[in-house]
mmCIF file of the N, C-alpha and C atoms, coordinates in Angstrom:
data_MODEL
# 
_entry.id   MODEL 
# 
loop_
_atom_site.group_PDB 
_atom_site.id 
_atom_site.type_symbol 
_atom_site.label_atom_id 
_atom_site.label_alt_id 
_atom_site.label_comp_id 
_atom_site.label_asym_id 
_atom_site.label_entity_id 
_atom_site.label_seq_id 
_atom_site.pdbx_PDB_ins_code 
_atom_site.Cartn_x 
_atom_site.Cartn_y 
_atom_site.Cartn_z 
_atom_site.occupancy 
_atom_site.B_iso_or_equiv 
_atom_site.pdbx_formal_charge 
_atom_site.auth_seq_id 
_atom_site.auth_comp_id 
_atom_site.auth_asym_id 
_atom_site.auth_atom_id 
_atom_site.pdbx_PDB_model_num 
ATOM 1   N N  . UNK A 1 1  ? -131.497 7.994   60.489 1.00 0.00 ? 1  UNK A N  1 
ATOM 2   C CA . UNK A 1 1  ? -130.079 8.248   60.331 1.00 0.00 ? 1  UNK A CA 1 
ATOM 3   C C  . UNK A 1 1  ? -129.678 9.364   61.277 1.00 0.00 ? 1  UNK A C  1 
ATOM 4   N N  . UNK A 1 2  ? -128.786 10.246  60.971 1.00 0.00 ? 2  UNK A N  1 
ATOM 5   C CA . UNK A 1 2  ? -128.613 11.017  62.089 1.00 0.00 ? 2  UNK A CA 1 
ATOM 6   C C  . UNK A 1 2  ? -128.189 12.494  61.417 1.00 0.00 ? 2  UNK A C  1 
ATOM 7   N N  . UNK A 1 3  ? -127.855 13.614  61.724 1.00 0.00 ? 3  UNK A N  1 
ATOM 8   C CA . UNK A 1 3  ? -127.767 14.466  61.205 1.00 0.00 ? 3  UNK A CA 1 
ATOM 9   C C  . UNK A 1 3  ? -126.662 14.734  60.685 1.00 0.00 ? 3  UNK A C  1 
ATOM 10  N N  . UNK A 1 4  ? -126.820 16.297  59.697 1.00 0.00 ? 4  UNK A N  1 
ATOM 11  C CA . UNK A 1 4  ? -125.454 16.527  58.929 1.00 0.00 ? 4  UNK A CA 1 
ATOM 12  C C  . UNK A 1 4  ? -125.259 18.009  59.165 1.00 0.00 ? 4  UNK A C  1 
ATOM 13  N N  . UNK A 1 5  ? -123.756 18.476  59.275 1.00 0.00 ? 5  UNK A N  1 
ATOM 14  C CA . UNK A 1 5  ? -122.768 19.771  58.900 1.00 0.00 ? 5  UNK A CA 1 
ATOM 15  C C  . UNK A 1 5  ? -121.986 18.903  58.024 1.00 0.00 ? 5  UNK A C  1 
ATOM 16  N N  . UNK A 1 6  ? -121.846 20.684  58.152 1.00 0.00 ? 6  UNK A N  1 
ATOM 17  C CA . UNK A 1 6  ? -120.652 20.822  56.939 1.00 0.00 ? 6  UNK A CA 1 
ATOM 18  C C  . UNK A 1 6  ? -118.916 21.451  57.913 1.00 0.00 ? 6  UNK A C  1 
ATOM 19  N N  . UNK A 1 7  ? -118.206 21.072  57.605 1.00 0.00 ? 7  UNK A N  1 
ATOM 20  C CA . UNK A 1 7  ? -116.736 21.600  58.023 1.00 0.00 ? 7  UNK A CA 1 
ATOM 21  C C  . UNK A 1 7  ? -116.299 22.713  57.476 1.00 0.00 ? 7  UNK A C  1 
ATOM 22  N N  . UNK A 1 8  ? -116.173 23.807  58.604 1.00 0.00 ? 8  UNK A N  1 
ATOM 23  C CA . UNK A 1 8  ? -115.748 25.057  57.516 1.00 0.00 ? 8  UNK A CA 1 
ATOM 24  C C  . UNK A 1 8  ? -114.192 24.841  57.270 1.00 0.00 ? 8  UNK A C  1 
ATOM 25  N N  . UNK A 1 9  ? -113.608 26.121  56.547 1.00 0.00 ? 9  UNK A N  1 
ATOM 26  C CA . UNK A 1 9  ? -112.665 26.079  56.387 1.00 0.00 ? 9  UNK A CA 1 
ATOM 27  C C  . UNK A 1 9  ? -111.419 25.944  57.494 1.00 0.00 ? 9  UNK A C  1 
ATOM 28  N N  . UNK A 1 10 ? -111.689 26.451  58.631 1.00 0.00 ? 10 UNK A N  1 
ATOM 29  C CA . UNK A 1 10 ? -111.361 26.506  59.811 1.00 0.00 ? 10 UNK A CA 1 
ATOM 30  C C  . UNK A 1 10 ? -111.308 25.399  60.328 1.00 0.00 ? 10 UNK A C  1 
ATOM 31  N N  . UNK A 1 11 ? -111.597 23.971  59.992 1.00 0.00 ? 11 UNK A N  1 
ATOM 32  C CA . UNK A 1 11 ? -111.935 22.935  60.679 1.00 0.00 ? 11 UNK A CA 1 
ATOM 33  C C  . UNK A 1 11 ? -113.492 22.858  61.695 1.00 0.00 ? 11 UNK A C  1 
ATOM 34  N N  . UNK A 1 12 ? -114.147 23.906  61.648 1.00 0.00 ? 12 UNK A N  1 
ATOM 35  C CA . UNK A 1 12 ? -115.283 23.979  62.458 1.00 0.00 ? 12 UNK A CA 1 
ATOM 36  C C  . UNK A 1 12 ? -116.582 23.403  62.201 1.00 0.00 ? 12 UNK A C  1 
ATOM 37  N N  . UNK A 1 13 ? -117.185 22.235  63.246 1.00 0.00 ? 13 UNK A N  1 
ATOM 38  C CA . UNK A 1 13 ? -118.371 21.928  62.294 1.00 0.00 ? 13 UNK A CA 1 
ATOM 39  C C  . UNK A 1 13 ? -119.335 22.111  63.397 1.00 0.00 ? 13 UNK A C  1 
ATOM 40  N N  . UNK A 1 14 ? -120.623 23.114  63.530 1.00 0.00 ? 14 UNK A N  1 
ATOM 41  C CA . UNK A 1 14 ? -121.652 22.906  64.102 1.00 0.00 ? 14 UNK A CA 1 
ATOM 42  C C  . UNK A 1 14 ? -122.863 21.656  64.691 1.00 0.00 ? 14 UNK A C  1 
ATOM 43  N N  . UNK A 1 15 ? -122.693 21.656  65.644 1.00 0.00 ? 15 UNK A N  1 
ATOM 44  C CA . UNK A 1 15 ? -123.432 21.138  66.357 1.00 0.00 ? 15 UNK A CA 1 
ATOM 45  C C  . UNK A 1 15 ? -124.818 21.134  66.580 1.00 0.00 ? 15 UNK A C  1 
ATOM 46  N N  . UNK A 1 16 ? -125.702 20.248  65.971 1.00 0.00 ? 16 UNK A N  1 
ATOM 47  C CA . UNK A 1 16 ? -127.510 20.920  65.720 1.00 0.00 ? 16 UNK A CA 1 
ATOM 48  C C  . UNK A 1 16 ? -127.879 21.146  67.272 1.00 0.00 ? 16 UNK A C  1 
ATOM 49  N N  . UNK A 1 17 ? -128.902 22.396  67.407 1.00 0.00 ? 17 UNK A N  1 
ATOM 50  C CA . UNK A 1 17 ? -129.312 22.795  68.345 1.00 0.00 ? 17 UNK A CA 1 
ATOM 51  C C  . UNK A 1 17 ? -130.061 22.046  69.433 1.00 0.00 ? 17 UNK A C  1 
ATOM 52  N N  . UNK A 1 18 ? -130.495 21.211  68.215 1.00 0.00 ? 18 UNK A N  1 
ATOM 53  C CA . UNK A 1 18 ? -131.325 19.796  69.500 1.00 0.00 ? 18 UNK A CA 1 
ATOM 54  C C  . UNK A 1 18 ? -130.364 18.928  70.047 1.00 0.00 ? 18 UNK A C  1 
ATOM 55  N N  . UNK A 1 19 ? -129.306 18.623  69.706 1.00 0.00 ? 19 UNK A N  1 
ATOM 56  C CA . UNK A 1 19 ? -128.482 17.629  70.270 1.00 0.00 ? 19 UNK A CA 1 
ATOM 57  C C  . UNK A 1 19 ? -127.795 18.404  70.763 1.00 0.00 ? 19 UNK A C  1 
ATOM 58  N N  . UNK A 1 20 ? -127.486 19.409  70.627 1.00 0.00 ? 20 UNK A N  1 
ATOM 59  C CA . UNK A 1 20 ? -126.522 20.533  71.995 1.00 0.00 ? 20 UNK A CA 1 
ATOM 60  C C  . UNK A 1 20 ? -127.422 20.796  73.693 1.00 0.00 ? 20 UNK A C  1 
ATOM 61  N N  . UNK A 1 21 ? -128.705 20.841  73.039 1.00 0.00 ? 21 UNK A N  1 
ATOM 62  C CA . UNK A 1 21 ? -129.832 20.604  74.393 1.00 0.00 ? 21 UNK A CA 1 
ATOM 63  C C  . UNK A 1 21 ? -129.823 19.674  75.067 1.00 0.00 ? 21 UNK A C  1 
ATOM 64  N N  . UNK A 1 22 ? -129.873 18.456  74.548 1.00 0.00 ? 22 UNK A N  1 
ATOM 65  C CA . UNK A 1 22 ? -130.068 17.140  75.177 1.00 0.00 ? 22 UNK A CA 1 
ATOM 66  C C  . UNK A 1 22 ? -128.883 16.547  75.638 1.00 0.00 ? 22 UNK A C  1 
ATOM 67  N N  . UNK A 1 23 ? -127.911 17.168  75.596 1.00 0.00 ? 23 UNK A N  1 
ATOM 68  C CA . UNK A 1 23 ? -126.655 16.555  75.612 1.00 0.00 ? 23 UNK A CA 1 
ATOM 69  C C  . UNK A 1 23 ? -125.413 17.600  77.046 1.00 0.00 ? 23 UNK A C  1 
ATOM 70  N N  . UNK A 1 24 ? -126.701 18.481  76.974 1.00 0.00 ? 24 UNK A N  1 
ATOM 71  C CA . UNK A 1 24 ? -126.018 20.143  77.680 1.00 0.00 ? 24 UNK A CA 1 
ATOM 72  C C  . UNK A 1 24 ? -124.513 20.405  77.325 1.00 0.00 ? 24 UNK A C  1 
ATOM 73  N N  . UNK A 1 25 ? -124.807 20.500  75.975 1.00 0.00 ? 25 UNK A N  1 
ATOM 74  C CA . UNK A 1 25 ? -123.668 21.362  75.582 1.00 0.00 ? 25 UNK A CA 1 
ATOM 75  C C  . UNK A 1 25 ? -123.731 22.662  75.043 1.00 0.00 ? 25 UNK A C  1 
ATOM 76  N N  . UNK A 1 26 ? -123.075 23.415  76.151 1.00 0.00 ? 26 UNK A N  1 
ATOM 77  C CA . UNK A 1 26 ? -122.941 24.773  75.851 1.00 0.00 ? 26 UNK A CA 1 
ATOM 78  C C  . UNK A 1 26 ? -121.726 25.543  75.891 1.00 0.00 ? 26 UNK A C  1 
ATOM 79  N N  . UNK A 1 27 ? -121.718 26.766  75.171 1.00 0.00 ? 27 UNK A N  1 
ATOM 80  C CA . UNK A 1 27 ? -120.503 27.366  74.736 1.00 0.00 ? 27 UNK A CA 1 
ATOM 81  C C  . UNK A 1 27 ? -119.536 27.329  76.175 1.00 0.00 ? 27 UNK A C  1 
ATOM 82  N N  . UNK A 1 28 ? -118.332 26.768  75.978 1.00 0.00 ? 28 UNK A N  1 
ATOM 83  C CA . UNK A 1 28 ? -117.157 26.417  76.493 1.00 0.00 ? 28 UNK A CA 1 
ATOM 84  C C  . UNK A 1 28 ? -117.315 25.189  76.859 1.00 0.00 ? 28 UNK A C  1 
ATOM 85  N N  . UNK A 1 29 ? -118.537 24.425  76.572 1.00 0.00 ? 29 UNK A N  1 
ATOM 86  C CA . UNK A 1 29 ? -118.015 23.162  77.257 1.00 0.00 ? 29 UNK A CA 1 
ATOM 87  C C  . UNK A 1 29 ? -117.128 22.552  76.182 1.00 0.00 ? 29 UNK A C  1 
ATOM 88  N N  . UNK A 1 30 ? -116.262 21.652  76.807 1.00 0.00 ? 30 UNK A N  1 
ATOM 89  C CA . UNK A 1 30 ? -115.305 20.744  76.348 1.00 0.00 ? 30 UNK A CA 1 
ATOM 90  C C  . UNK A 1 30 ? -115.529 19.353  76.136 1.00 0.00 ? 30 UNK A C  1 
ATOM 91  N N  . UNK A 1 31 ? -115.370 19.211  74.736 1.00 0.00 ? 31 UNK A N  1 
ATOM 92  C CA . UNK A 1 31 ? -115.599 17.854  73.766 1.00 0.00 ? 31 UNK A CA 1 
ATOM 93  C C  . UNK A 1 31 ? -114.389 17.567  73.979 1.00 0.00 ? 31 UNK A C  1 
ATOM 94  N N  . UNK A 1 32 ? -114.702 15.659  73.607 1.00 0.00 ? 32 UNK A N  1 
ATOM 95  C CA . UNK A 1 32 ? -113.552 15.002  73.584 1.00 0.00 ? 32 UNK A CA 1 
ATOM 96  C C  . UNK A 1 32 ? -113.075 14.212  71.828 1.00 0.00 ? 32 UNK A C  1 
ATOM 97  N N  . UNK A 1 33 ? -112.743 13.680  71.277 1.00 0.00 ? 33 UNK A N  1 
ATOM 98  C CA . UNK A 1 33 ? -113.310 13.465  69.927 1.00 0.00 ? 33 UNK A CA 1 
ATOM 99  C C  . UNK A 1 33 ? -112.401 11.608  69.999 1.00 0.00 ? 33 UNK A C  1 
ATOM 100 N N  . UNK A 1 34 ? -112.836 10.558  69.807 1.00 0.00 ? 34 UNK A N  1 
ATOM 101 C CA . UNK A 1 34 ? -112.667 9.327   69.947 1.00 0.00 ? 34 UNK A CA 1 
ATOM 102 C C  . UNK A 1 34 ? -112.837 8.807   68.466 1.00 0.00 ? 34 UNK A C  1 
ATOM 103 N N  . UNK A 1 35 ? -111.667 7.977   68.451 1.00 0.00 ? 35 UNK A N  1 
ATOM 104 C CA . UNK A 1 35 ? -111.936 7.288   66.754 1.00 0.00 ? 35 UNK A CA 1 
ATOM 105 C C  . UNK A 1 35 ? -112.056 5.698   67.374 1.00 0.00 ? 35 UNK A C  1 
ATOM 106 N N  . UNK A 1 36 ? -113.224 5.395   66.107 1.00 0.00 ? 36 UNK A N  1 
ATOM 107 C CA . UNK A 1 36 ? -113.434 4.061   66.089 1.00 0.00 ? 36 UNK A CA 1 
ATOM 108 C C  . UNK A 1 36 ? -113.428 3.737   64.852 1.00 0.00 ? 36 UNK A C  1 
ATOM 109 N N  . UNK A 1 37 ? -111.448 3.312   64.229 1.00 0.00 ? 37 UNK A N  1 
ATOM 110 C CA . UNK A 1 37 ? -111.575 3.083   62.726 1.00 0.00 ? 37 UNK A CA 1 
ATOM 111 C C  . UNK A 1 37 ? -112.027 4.403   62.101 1.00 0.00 ? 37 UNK A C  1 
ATOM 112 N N  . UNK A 1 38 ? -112.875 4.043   61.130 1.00 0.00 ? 38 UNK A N  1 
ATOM 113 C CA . UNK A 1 38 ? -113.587 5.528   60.834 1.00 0.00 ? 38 UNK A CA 1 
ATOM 114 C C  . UNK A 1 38 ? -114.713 5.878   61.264 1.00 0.00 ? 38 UNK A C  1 
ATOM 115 N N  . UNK A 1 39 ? -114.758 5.658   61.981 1.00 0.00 ? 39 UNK A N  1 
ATOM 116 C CA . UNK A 1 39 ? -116.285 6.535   62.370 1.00 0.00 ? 39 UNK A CA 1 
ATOM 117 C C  . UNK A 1 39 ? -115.318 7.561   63.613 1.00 0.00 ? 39 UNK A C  1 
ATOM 118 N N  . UNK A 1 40 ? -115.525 8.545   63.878 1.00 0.00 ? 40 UNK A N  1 
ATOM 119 C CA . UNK A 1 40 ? -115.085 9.950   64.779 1.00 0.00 ? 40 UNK A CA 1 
ATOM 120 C C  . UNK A 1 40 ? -116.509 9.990   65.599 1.00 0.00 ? 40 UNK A C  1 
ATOM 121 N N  . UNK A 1 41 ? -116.416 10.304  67.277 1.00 0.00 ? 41 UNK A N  1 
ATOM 122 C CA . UNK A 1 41 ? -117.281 10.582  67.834 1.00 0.00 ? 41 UNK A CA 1 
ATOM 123 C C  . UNK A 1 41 ? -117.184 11.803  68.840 1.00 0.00 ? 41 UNK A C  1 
ATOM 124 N N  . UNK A 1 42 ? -117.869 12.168  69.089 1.00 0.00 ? 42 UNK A N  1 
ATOM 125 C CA . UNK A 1 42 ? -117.474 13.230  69.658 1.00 0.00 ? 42 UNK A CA 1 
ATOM 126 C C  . UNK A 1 42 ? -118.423 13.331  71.151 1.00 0.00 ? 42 UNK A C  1 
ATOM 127 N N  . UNK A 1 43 ? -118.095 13.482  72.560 1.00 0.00 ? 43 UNK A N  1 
ATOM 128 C CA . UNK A 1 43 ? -118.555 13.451  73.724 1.00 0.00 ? 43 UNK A CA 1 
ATOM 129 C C  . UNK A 1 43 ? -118.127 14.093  74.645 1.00 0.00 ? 43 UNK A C  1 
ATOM 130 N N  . UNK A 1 44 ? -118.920 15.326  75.266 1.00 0.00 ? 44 UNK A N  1 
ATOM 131 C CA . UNK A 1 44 ? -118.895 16.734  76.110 1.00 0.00 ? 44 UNK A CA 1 
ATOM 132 C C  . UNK A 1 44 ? -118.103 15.846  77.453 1.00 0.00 ? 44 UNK A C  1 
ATOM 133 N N  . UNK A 1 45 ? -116.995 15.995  78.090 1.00 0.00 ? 45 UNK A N  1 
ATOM 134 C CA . UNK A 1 45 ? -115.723 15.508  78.658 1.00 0.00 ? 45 UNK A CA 1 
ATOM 135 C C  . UNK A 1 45 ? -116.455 16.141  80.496 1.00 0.00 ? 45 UNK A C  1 
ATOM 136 N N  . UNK A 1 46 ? -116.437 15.135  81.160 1.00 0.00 ? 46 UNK A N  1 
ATOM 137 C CA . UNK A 1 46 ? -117.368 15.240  82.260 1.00 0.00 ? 46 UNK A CA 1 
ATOM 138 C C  . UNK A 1 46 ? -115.927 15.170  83.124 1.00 0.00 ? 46 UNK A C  1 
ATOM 139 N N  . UNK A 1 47 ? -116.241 15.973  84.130 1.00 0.00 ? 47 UNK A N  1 
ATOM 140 C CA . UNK A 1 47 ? -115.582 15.734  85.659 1.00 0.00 ? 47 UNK A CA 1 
ATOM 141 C C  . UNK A 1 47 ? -114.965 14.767  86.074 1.00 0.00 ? 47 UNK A C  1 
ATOM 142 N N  . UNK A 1 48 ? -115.939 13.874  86.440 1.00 0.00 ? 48 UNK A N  1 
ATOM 143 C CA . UNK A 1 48 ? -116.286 12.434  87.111 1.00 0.00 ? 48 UNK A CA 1 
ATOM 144 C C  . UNK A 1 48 ? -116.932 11.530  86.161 1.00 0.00 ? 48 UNK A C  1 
ATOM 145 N N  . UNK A 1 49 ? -116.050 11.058  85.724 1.00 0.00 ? 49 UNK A N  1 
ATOM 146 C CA . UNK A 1 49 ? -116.405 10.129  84.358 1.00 0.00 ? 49 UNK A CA 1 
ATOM 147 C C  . UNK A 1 49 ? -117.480 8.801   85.141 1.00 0.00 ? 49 UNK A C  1 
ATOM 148 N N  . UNK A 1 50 ? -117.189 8.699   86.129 1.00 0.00 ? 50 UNK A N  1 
ATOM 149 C CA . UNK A 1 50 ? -117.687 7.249   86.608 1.00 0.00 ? 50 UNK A CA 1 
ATOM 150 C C  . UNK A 1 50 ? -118.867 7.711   87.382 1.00 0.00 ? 50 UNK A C  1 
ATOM 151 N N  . UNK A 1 51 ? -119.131 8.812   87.577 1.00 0.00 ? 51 UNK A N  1 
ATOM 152 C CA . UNK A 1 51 ? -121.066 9.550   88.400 1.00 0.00 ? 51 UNK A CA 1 
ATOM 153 C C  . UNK A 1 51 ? -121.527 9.786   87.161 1.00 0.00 ? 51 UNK A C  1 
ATOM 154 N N  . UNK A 1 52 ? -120.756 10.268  86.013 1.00 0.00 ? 52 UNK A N  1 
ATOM 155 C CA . UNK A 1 52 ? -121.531 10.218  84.924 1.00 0.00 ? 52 UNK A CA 1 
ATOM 156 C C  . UNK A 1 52 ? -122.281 8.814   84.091 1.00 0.00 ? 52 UNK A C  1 
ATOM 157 N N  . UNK A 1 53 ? -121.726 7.581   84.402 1.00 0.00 ? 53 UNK A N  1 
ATOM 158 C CA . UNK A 1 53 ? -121.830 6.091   84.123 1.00 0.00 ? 53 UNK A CA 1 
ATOM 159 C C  . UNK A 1 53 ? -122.631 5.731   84.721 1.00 0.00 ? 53 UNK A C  1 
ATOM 160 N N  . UNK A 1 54 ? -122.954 5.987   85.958 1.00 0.00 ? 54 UNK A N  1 
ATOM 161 C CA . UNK A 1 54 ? -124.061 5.409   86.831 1.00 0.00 ? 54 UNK A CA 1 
ATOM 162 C C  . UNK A 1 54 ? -125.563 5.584   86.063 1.00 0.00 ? 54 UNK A C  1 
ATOM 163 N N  . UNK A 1 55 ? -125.640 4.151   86.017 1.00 0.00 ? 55 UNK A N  1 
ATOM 164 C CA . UNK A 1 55 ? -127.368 4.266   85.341 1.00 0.00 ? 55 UNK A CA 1 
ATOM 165 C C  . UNK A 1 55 ? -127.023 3.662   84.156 1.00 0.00 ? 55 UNK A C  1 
ATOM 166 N N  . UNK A 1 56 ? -126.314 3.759   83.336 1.00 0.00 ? 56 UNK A N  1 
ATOM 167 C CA . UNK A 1 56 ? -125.931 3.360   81.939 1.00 0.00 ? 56 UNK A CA 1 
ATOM 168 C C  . UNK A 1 56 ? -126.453 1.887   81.738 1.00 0.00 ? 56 UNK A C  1 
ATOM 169 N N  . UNK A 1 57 ? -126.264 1.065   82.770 1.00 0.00 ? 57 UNK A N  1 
ATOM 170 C CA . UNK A 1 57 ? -126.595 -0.289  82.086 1.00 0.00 ? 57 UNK A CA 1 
ATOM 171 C C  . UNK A 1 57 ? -128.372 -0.461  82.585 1.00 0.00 ? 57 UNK A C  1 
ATOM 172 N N  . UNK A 1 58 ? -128.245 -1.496  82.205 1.00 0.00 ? 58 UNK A N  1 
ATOM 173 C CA . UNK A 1 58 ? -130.059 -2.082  82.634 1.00 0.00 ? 58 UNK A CA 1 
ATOM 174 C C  . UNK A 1 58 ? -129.778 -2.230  84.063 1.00 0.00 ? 58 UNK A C  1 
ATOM 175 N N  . UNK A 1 59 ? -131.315 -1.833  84.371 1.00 0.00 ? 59 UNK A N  1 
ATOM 176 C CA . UNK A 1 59 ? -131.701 -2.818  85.582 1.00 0.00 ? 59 UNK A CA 1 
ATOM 177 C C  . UNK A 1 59 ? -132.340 -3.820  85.378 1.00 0.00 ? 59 UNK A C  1 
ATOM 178 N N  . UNK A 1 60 ? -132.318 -4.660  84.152 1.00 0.00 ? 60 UNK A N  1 
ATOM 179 C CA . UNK A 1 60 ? -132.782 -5.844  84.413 1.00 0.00 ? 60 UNK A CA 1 
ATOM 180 C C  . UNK A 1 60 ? -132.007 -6.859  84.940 1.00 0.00 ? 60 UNK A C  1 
ATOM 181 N N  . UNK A 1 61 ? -131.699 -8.229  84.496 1.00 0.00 ? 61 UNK A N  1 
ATOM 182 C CA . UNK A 1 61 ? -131.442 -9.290  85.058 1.00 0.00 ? 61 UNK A CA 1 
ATOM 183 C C  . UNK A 1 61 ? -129.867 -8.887  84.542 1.00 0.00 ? 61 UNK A C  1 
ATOM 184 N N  . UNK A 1 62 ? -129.289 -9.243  86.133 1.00 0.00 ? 62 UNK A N  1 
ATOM 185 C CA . UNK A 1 62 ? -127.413 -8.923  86.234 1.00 0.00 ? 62 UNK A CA 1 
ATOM 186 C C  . UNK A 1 62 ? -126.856 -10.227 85.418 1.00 0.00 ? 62 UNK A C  1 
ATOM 187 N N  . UNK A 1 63 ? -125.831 -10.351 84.832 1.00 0.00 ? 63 UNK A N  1 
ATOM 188 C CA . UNK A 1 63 ? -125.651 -11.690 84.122 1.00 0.00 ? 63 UNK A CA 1 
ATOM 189 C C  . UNK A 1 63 ? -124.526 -12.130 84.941 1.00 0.00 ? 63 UNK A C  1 
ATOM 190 N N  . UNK A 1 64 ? -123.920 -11.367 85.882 1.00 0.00 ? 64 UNK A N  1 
ATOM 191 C CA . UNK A 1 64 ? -123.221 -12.062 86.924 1.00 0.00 ? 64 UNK A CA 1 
ATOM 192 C C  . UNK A 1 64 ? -123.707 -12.358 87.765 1.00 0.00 ? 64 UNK A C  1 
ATOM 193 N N  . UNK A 1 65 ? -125.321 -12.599 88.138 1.00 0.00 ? 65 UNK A N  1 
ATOM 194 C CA . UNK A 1 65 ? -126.193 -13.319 89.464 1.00 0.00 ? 65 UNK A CA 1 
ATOM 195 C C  . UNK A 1 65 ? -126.853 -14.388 88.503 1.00 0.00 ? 65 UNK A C  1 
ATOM 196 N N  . UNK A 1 66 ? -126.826 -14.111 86.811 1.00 0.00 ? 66 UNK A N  1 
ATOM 197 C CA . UNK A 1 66 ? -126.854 -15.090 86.294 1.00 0.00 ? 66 UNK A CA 1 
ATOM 198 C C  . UNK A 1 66 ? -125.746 -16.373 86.574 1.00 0.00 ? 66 UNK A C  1 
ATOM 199 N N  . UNK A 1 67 ? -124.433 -15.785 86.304 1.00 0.00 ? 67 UNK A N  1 
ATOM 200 C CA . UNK A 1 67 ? -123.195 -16.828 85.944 1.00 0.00 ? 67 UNK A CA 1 
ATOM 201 C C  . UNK A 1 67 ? -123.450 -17.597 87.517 1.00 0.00 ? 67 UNK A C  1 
ATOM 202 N N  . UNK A 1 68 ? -123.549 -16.984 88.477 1.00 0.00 ? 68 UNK A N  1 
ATOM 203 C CA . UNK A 1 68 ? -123.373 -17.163 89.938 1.00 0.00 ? 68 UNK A CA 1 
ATOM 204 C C  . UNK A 1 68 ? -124.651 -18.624 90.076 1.00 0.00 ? 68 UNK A C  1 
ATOM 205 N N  . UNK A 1 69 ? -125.558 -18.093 89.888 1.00 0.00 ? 69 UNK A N  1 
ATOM 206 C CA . UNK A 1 69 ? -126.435 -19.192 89.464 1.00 0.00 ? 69 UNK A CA 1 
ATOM 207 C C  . UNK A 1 69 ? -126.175 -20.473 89.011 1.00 0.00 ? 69 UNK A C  1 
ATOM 208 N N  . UNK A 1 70 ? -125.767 -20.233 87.579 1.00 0.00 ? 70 UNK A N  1 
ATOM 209 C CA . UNK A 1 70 ? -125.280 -21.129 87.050 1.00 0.00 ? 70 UNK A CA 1 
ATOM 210 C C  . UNK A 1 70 ? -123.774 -22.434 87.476 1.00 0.00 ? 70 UNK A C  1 
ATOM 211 N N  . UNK A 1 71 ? -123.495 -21.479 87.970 1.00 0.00 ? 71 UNK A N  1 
ATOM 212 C CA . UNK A 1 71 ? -122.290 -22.068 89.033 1.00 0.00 ? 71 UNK A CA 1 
ATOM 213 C C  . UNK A 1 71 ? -122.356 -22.742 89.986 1.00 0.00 ? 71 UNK A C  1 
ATOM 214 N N  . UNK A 1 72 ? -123.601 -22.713 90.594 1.00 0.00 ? 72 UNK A N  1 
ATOM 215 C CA . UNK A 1 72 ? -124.217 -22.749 91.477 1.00 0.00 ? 72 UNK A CA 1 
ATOM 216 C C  . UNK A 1 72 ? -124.855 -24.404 91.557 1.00 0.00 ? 72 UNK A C  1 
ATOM 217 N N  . UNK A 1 73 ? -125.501 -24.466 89.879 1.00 0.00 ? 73 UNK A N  1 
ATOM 218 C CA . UNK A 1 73 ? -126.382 -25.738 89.642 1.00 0.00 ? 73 UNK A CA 1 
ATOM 219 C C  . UNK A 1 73 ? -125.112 -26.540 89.253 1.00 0.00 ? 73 UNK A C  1 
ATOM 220 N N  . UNK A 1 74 ? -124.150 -26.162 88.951 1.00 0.00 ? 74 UNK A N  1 
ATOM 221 C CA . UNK A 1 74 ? -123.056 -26.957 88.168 1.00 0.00 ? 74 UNK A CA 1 
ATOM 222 C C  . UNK A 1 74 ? -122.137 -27.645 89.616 1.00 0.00 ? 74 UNK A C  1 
ATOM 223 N N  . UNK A 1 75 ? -121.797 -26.895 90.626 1.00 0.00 ? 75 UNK A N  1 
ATOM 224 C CA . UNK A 1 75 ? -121.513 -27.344 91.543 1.00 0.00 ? 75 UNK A CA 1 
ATOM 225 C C  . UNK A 1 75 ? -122.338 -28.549 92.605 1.00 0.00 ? 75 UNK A C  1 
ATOM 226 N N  . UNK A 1 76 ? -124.127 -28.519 92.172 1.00 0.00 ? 76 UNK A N  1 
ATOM 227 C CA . UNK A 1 76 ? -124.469 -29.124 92.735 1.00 0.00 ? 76 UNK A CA 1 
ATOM 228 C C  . UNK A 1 76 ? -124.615 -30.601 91.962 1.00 0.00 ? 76 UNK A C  1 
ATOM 229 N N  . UNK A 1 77 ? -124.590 -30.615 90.769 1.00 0.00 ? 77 UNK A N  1 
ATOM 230 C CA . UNK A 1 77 ? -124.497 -31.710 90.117 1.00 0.00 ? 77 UNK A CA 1 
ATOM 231 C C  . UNK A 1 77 ? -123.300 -32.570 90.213 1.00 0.00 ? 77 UNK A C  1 
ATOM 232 N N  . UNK A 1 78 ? -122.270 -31.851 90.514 1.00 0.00 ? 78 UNK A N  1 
ATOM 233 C CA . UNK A 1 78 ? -120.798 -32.964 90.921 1.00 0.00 ? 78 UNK A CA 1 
ATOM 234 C C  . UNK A 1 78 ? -120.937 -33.906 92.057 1.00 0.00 ? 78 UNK A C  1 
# 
């Protein structure tokens, strides 16, 4: 599961020390806070949103050299 705070009165809820490491969040950096329905997420607000994305997906098999493929055999069957 994942971890727990508590909300102070202030609205303030701490951040566990291991996921402030791994995540490099440190005092002044700037969170963003995103709702999905109910679940609230919260993610340290980067520069360059799109150098930060790079890498995110697999390098395995592209499913658009898949579709391309597939397009490919479908065109040759006509």
């Amino acid at each position: 599961m994942g971890k727990a705070s508590k909300v102070t009165v202030k609205g303030q809820v701490l951040i566990p020390g291991d996921i402030r490491k791994r995540h490099h969040i440190e005092p002044g950096t700037e969170v963003r806070f995103v709702e999905y329905g109910d679940i609230i997420c919260i993610a340290p607000v980067v520069a360059d949103p799109v150098a930060a994305a790079w890498g995110m997906l697999p390098a395995g098999p592209s499913l658009a050299d898949a579709l391309l493929e597939e397009r490919k055999r479908d065109k040759a069957c006509e």
